[in-house]
N, CA and C atoms of all chains as a GROMACS GRO file, in nm:
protein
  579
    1UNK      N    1  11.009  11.738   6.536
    1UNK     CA    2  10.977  11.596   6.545
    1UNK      C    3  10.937  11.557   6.686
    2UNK      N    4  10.997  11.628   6.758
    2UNK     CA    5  10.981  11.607   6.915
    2UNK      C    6  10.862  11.639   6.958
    3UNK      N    7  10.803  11.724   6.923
    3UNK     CA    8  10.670  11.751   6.958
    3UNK      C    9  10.542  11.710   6.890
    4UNK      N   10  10.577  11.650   6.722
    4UNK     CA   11  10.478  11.570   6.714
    4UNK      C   12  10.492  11.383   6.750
    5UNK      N   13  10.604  11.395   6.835
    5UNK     CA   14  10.583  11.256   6.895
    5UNK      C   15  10.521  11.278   7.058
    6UNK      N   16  10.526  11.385   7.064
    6UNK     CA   17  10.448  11.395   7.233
    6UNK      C   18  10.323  11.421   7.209
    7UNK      N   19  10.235  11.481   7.068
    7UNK     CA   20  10.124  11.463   7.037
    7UNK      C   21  10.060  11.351   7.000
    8UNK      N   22  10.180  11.263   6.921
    8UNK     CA   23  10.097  11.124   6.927
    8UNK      C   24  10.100  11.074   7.051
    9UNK      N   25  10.168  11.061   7.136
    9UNK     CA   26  10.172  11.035   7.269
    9UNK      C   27  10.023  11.025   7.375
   10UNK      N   28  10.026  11.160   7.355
   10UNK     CA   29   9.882  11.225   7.417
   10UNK      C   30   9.741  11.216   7.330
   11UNK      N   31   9.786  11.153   7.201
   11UNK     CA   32   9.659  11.106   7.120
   11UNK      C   33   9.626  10.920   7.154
   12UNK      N   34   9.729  10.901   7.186
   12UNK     CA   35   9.744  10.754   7.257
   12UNK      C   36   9.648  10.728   7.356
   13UNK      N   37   9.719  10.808   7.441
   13UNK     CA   38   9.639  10.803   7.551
   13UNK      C   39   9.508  10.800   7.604
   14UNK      N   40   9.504  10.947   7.504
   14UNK     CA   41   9.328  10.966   7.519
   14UNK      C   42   9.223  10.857   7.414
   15UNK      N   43   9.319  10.746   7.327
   15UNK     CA   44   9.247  10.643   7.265
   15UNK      C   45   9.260  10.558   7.354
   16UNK      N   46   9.348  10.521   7.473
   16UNK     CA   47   9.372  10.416   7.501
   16UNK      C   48   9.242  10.410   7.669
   17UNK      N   49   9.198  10.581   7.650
   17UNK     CA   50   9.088  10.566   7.780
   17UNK      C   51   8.967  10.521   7.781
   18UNK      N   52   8.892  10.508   7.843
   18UNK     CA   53   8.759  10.498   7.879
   18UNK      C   54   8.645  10.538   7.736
   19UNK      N   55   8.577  10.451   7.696
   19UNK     CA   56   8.467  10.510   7.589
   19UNK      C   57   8.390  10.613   7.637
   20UNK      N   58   8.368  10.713   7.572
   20UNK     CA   59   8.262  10.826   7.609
   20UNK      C   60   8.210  10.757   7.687
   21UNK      N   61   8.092  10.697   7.665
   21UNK     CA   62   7.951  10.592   7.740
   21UNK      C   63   8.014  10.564   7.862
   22UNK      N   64   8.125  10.501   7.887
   22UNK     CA   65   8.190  10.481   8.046
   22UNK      C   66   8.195  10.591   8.105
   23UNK      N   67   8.292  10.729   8.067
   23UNK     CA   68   8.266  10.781   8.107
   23UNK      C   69   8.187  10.875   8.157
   24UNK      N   70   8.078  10.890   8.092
   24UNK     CA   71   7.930  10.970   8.093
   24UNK      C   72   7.918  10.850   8.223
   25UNK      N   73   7.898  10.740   8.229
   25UNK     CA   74   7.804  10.662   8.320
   25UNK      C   75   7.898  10.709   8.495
   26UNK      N   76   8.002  10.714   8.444
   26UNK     CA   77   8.084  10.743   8.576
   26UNK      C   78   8.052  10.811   8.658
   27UNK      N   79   8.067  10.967   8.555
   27UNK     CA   80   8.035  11.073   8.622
   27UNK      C   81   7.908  11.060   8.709
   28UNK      N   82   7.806  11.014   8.647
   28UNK     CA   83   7.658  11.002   8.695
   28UNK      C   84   7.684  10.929   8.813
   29UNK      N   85   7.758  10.834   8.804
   29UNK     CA   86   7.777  10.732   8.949
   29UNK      C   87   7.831  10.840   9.064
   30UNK      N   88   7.930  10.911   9.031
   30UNK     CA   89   7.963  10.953   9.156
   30UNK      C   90   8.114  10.940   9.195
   31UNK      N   91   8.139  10.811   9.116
   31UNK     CA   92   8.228  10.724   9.198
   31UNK      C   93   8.377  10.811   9.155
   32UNK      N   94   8.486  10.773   9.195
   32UNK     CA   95   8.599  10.829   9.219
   32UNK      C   96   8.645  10.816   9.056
   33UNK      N   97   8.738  10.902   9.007
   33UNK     CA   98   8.772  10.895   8.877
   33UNK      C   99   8.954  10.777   8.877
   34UNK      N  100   8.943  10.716   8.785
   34UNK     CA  101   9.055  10.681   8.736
   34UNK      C  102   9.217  10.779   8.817
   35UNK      N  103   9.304  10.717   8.881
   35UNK     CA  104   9.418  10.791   8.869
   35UNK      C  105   9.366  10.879   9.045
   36UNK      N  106   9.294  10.859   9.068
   36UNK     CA  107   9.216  10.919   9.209
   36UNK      C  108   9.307  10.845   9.284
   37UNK      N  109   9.377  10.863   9.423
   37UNK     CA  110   9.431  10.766   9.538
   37UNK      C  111   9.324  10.734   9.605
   38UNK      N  112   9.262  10.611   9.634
   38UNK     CA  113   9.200  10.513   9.720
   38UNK      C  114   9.158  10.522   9.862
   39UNK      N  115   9.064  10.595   9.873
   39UNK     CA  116   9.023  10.612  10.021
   39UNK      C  117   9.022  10.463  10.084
   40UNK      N  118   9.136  10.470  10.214
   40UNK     CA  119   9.161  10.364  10.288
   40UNK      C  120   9.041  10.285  10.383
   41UNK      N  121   9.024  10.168  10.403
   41UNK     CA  122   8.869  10.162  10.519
   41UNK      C  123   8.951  10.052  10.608
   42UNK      N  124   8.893  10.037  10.733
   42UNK     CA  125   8.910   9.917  10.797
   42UNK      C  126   8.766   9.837  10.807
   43UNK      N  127   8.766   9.740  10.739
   43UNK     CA  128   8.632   9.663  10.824
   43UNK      C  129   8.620   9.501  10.824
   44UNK      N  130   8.543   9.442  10.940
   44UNK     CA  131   8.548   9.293  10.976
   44UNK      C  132   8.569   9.274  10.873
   45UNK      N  133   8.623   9.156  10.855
   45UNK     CA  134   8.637   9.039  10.718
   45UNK      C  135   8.619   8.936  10.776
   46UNK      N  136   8.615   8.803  10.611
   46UNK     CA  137   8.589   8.711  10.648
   46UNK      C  138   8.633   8.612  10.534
   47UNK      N  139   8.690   8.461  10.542
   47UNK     CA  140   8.718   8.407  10.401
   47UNK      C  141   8.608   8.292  10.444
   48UNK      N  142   8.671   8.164  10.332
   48UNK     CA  143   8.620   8.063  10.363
   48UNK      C  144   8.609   8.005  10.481
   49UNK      N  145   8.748   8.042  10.553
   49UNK     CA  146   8.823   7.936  10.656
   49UNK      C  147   8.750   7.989  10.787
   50UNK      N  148   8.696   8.144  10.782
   50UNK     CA  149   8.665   8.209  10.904
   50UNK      C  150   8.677   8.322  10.907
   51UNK      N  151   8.639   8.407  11.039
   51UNK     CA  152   8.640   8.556  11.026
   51UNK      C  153   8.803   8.592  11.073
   52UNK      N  154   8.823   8.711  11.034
   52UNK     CA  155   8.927   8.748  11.016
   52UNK      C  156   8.977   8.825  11.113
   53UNK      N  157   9.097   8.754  11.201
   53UNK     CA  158   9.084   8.818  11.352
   53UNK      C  159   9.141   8.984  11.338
   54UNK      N  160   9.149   9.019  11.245
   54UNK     CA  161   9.206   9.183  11.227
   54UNK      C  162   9.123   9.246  11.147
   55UNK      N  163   9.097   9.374  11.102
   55UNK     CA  164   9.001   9.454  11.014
   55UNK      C  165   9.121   9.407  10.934
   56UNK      N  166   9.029   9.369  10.822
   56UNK     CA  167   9.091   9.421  10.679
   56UNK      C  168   9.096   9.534  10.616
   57UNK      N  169   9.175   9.588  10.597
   57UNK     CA  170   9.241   9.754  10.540
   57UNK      C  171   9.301   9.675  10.431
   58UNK      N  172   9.243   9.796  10.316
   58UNK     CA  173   9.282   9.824  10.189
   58UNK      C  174   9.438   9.872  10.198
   59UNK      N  175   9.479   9.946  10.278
   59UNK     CA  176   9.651   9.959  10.225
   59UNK      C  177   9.694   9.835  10.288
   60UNK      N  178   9.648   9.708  10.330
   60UNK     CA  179   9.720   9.620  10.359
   60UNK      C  180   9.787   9.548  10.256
   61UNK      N  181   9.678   9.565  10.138
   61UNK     CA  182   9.709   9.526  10.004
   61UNK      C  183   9.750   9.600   9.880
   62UNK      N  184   9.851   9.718   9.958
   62UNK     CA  185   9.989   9.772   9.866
   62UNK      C  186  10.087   9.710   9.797
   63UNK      N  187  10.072   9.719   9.668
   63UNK     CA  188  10.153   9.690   9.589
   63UNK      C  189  10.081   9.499   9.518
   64UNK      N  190   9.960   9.495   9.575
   64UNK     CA  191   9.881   9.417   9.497
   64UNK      C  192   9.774   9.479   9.423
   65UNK      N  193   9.682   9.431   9.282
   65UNK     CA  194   9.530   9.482   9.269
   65UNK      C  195   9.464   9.421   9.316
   66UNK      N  196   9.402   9.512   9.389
   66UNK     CA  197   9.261   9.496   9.448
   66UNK      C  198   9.088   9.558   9.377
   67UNK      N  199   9.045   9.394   9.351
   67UNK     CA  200   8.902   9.474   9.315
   67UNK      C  201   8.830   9.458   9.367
   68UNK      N  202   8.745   9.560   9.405
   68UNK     CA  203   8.615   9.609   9.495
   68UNK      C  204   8.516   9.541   9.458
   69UNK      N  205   8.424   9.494   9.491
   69UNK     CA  206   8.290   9.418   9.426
   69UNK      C  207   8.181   9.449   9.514
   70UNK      N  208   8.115   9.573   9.509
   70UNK     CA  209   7.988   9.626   9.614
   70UNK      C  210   7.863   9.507   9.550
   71UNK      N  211   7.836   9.506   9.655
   71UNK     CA  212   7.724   9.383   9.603
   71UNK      C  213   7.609   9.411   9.725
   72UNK      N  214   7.469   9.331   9.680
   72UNK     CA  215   7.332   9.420   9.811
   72UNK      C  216   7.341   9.287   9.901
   73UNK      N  217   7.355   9.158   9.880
   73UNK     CA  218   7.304   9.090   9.985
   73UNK      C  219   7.379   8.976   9.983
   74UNK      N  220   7.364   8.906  10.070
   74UNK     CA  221   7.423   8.738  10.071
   74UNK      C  222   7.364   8.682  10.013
   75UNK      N  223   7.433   8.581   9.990
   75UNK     CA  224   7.314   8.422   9.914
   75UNK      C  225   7.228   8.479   9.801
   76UNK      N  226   7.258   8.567   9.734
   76UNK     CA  227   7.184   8.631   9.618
   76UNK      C  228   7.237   8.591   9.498
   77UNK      N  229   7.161   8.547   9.395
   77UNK     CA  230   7.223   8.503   9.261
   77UNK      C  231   7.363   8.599   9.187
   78UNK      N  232   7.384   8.532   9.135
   78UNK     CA  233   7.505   8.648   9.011
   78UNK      C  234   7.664   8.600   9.042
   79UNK      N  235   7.782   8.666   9.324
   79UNK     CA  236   7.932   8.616   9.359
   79UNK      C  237   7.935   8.523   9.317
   80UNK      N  238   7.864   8.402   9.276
   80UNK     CA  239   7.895   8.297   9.226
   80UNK      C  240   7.969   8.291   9.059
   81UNK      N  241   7.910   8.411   9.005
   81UNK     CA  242   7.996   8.429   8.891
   81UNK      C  243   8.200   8.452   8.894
   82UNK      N  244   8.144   8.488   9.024
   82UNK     CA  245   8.280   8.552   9.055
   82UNK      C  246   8.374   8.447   9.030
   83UNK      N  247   8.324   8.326   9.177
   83UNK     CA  248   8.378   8.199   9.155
   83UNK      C  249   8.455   8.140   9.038
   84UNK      N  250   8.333   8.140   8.932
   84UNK     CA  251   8.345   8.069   8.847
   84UNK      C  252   8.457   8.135   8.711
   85UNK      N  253   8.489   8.272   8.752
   85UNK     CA  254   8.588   8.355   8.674
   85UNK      C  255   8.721   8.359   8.772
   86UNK      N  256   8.703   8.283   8.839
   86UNK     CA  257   8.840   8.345   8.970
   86UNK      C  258   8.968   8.290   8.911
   87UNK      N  259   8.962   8.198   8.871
   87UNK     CA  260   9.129   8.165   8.828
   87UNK      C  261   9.163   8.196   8.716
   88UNK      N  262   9.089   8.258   8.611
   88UNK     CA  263   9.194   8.318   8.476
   88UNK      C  264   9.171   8.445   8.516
   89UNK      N  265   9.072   8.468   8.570
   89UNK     CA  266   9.055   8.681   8.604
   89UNK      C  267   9.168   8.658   8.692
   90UNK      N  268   9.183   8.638   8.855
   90UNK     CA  269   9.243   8.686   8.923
   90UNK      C  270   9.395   8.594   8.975
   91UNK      N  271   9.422   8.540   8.878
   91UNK     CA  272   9.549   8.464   8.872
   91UNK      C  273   9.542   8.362   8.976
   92UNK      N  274   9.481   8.325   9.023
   92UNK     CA  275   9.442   8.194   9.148
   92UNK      C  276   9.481   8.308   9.239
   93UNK      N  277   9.419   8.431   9.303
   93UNK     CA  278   9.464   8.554   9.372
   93UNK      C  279   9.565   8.595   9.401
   94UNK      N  280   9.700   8.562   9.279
   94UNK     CA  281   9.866   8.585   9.298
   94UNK      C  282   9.821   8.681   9.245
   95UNK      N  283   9.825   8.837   9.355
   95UNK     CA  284   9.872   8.978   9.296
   95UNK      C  285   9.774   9.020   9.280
   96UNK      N  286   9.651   8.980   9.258
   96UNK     CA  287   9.510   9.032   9.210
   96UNK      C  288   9.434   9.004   9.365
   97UNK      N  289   9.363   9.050   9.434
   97UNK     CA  290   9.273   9.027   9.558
   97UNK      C  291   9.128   9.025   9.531
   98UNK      N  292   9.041   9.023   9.535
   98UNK     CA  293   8.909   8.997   9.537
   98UNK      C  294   8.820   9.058   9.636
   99UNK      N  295   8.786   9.114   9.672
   99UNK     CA  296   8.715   9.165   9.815
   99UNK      C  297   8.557   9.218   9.764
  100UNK      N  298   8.526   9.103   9.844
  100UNK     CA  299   8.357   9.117   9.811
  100UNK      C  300   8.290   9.240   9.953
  101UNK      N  301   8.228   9.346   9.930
  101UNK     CA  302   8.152   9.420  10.024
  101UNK      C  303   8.033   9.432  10.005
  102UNK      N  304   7.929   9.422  10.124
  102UNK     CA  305   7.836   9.448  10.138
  102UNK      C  306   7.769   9.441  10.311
  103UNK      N  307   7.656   9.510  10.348
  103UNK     CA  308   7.661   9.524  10.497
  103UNK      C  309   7.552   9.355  10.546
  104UNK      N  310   7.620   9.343  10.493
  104UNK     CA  311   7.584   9.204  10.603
  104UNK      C  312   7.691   9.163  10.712
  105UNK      N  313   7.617   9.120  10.806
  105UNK     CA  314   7.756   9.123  10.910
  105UNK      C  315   7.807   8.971  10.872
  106UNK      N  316   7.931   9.057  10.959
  106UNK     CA  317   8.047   8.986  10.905
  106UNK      C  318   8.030   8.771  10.908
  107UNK      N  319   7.905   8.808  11.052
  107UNK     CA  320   7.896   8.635  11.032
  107UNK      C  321   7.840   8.577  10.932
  108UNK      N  322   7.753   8.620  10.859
  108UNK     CA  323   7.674   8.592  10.797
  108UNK      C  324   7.744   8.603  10.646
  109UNK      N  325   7.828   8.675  10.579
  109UNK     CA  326   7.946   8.713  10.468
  109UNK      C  327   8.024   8.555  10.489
  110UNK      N  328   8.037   8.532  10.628
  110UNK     CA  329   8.198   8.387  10.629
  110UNK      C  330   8.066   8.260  10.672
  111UNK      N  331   7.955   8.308  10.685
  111UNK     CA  332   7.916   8.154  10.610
  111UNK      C  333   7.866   8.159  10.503
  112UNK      N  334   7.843   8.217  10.418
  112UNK     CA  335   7.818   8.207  10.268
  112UNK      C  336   7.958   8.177  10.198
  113UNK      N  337   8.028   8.254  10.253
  113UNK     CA  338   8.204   8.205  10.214
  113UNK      C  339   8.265   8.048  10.231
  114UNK      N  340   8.214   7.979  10.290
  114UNK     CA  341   8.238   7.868  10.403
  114UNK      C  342   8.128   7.811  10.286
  115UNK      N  343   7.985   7.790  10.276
  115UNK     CA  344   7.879   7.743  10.246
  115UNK      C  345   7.944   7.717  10.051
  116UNK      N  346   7.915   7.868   9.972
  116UNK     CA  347   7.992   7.831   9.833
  116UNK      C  348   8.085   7.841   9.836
  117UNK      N  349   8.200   7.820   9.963
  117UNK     CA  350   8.386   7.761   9.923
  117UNK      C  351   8.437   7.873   9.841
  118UNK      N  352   8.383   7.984   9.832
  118UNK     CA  353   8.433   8.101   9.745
  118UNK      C  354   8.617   8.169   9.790
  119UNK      N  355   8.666   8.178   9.714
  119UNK     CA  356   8.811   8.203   9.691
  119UNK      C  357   8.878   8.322   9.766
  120UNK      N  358   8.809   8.417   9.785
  120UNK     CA  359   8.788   8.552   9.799
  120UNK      C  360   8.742   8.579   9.923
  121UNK      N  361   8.827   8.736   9.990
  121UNK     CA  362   8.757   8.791  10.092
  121UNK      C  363   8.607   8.907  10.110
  122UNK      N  364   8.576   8.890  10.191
  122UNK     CA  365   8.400   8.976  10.191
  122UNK      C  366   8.508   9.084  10.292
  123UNK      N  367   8.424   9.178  10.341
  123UNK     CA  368   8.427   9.268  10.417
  123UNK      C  369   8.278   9.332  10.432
  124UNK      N  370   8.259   9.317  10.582
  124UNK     CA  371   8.142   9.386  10.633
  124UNK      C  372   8.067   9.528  10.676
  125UNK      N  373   8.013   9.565  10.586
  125UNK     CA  374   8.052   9.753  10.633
  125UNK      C  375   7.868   9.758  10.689
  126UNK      N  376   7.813   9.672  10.788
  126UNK     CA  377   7.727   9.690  10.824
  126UNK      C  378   7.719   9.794  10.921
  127UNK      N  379   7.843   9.801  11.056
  127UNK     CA  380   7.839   9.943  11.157
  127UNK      C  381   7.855  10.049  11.062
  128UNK      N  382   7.871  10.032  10.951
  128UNK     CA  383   7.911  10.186  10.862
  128UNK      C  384   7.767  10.216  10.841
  129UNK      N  385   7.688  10.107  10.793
  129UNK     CA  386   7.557  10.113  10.716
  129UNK      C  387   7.598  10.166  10.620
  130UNK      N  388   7.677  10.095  10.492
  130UNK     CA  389   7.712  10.138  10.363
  130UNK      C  390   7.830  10.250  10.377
  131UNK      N  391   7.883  10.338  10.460
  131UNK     CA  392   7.936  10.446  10.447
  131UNK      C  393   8.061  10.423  10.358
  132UNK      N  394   8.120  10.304  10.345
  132UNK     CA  395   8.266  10.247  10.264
  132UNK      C  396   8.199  10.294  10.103
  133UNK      N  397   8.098  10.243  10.093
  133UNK     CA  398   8.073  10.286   9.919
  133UNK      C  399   8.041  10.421   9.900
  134UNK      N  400   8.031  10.490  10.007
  134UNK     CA  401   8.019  10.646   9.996
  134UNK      C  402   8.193  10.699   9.993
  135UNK      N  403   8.265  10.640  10.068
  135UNK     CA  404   8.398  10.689  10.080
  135UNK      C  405   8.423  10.718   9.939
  136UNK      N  406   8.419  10.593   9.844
  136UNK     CA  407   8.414  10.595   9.693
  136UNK      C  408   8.353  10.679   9.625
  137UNK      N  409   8.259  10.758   9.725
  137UNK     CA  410   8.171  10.859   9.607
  137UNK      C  411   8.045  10.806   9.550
  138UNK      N  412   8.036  10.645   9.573
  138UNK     CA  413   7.826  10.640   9.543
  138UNK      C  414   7.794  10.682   9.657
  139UNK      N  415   7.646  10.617   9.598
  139UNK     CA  416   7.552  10.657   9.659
  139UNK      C  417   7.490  10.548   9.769
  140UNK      N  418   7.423  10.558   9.860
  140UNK     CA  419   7.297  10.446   9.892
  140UNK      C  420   7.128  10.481   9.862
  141UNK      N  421   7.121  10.344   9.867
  141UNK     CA  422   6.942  10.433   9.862
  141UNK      C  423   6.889  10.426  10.032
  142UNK      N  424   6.764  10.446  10.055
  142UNK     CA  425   6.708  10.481  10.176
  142UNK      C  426   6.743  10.339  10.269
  143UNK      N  427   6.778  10.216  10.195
  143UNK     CA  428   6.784  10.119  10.319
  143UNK      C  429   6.963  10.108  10.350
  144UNK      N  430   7.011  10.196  10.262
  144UNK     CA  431   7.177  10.185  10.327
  144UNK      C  432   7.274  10.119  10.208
  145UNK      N  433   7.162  10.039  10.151
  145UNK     CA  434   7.214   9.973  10.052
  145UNK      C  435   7.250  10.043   9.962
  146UNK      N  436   7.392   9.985   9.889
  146UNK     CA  437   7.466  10.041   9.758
  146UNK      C  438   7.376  10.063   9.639
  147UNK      N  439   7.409  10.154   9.591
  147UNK     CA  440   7.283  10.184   9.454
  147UNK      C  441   7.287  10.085   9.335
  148UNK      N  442   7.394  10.064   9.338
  148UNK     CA  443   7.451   9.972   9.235
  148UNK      C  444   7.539   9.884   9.238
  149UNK      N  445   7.568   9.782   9.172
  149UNK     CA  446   7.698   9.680   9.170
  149UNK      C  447   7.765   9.724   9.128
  150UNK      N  448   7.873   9.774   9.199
  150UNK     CA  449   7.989   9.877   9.154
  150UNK      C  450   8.126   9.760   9.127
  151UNK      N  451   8.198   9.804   9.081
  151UNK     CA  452   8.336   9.741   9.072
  151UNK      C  453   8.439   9.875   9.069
  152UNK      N  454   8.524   9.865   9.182
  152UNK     CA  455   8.625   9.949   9.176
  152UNK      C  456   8.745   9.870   9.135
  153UNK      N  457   8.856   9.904   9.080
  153UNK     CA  458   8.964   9.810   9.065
  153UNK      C  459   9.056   9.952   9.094
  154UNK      N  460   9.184   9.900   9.255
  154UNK     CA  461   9.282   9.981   9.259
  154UNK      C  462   9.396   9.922   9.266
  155UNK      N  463   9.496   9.960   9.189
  155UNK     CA  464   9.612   9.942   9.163
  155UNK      C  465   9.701   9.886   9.249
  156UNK      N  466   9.819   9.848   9.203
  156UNK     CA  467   9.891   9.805   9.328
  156UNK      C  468   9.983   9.938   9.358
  157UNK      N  469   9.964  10.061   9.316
  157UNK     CA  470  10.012  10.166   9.416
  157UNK      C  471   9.982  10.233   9.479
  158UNK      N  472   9.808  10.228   9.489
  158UNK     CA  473   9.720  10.268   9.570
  158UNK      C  474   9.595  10.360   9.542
  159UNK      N  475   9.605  10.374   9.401
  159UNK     CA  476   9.528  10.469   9.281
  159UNK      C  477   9.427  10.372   9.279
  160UNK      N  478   9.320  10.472   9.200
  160UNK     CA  479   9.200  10.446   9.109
  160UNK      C  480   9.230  10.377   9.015
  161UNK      N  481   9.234  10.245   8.928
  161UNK     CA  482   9.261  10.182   8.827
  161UNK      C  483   9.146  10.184   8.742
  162UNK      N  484   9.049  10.165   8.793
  162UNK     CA  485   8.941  10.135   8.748
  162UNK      C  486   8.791  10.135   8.790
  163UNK      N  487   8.686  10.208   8.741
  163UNK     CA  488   8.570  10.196   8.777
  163UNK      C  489   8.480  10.144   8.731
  164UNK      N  490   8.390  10.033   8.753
  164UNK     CA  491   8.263   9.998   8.656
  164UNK      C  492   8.126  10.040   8.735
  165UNK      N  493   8.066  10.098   8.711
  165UNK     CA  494   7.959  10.182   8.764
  165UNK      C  495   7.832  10.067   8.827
  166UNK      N  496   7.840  10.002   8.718
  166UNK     CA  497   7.716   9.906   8.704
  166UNK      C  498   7.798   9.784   8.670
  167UNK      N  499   7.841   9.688   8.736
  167UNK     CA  500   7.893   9.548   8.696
  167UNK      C  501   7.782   9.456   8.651
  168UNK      N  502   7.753   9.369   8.559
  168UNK     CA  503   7.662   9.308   8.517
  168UNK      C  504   7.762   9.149   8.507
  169UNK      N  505   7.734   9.141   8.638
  169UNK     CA  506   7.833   9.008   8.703
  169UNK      C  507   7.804   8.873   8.627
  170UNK      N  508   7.661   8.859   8.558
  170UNK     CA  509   7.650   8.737   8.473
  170UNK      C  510   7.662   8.752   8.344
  171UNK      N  511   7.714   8.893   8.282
  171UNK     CA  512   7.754   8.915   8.116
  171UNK      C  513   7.892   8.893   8.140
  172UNK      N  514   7.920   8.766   8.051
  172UNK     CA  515   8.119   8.767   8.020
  172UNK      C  516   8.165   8.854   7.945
  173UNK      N  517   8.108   8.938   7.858
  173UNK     CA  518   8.144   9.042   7.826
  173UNK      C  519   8.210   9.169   7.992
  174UNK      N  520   8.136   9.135   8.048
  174UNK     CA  521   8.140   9.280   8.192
  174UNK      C  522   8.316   9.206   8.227
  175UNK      N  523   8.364   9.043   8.213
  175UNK     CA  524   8.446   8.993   8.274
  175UNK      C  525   8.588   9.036   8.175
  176UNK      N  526   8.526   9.058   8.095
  176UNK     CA  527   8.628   9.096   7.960
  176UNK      C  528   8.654   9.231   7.975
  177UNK      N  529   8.570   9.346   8.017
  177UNK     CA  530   8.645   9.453   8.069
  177UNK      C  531   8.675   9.506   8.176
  178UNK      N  532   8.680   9.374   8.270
  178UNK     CA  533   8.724   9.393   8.452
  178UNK      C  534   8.879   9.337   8.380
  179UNK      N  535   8.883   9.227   8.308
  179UNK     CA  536   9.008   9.158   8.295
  179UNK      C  537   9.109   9.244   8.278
  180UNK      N  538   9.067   9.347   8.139
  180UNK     CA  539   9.177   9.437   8.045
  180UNK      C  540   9.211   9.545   8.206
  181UNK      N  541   9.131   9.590   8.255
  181UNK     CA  542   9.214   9.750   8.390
  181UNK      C  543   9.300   9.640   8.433
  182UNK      N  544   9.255   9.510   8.501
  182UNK     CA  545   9.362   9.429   8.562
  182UNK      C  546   9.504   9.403   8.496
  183UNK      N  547   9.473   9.351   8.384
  183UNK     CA  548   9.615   9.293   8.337
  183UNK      C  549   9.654   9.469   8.295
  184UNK      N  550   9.608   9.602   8.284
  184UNK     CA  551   9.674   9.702   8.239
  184UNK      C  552   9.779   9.735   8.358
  185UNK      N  553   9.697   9.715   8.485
  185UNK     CA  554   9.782   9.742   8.577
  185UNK      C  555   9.830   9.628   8.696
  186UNK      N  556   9.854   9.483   8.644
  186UNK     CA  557   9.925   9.396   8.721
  186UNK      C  558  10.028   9.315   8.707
  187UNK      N  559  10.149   9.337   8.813
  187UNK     CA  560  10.252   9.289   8.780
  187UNK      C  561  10.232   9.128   8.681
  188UNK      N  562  10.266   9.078   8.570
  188UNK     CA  563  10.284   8.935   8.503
  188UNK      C  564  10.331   8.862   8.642
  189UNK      N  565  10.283   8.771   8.711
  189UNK     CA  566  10.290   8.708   8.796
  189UNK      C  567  10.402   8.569   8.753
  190UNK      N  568  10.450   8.559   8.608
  190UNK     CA  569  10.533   8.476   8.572
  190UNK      C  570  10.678   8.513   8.630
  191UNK      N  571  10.701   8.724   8.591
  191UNK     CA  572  10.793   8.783   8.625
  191UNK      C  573  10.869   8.759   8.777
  192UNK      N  574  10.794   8.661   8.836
  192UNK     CA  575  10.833   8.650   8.958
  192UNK      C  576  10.904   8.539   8.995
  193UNK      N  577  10.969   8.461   8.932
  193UNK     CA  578  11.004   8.328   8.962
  193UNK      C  579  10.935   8.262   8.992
   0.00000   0.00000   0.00000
């Protein structure tokens, strides 16, 4: 019994991932896989209020989510 | 980004626990007056001295002007992992907002849980 509850387990899982199509597109991207640790960066920032007198670093925001949003330009629609 | 705006408080909990960080190499002055200009919620970060190199850290690509290949969306966890990748964000389909939402709420503390 024990082991077909660690197979449903692991049948879970692999329903509960990524659609083929995501992942096919991933791979093609390049980009880091799921479950990967987070290459750290420092760089200027800035909010509404002003620029941000420290680099903003990604492990500053441990133990929050953080989402990335690469984008090409300023003042650009979307 | 203006979509962003306009999804910021049911996507990213009014930014309790969820962060926002908009990148792209525009310098940094020019990122905090567009920030300042649409009142946007959220921090930018400037990876212009990199010339893109932050979206390479991630593993894209640029094309020949430095620029990111694509509108990427990374989403990382609050333990410091990969949560999530969207290759191609299609920032004005609410559908694209419906599967940035689900990695988030898979991996963010219920912000109620907190007193």
């Amino acid at each position: 019994m024990r082991r077909l509850h660690a197979l449903a387990l692991v049948t879970g899982l692999i329903a509960m991932g990524l659609p083929a199509e995501g992942r096919a597109q991933e791979a093609a991207s390049g980009l880091l896989a799921v479950g990967e640790p987070a290459p750290d960066f420092a760089l200027p920032g800035a909010t509404r209020y002003g620029l941000l007198a420290e680099p903003l670093r990604l492990s500053d925001y441990r133990g929050e989510t953080v989402v990335l949003a690469f984008f090409y330009r300023v003042r650009t629609p979307g | 980004m203006t979509a962003y705006r306009d999804q910021y408080a049911s996507l990213f909990n009014e930014g309790r626990n969820v962060v926002l960080i908009g990148i792209s190499n525009d310098p940094v002055e020019e990122l905090g007056s567009w920030l300042k200009d649409a009142d946007f919620p959220f921090v930018f970060a400037s990876d212009a001295a990199n010339e893109g190199a932050t979206y390479t850290l991630f593993g894209g690509k640029r094309r020949d002007n430095n620029m990111v290949e694509n509108r990427s969306v990374i989403v990382v966890g609050p333990d410091g992992n990969i949560a999530g990748v969207i290759p191609q964000f299609r920032q004005v389909d609410p559908q694209a907002y419906e599967e940035l939402a689900e990695i988030i709420d898979r991996v963010t503390p219920d912000p109620e849980g907190e007193g």
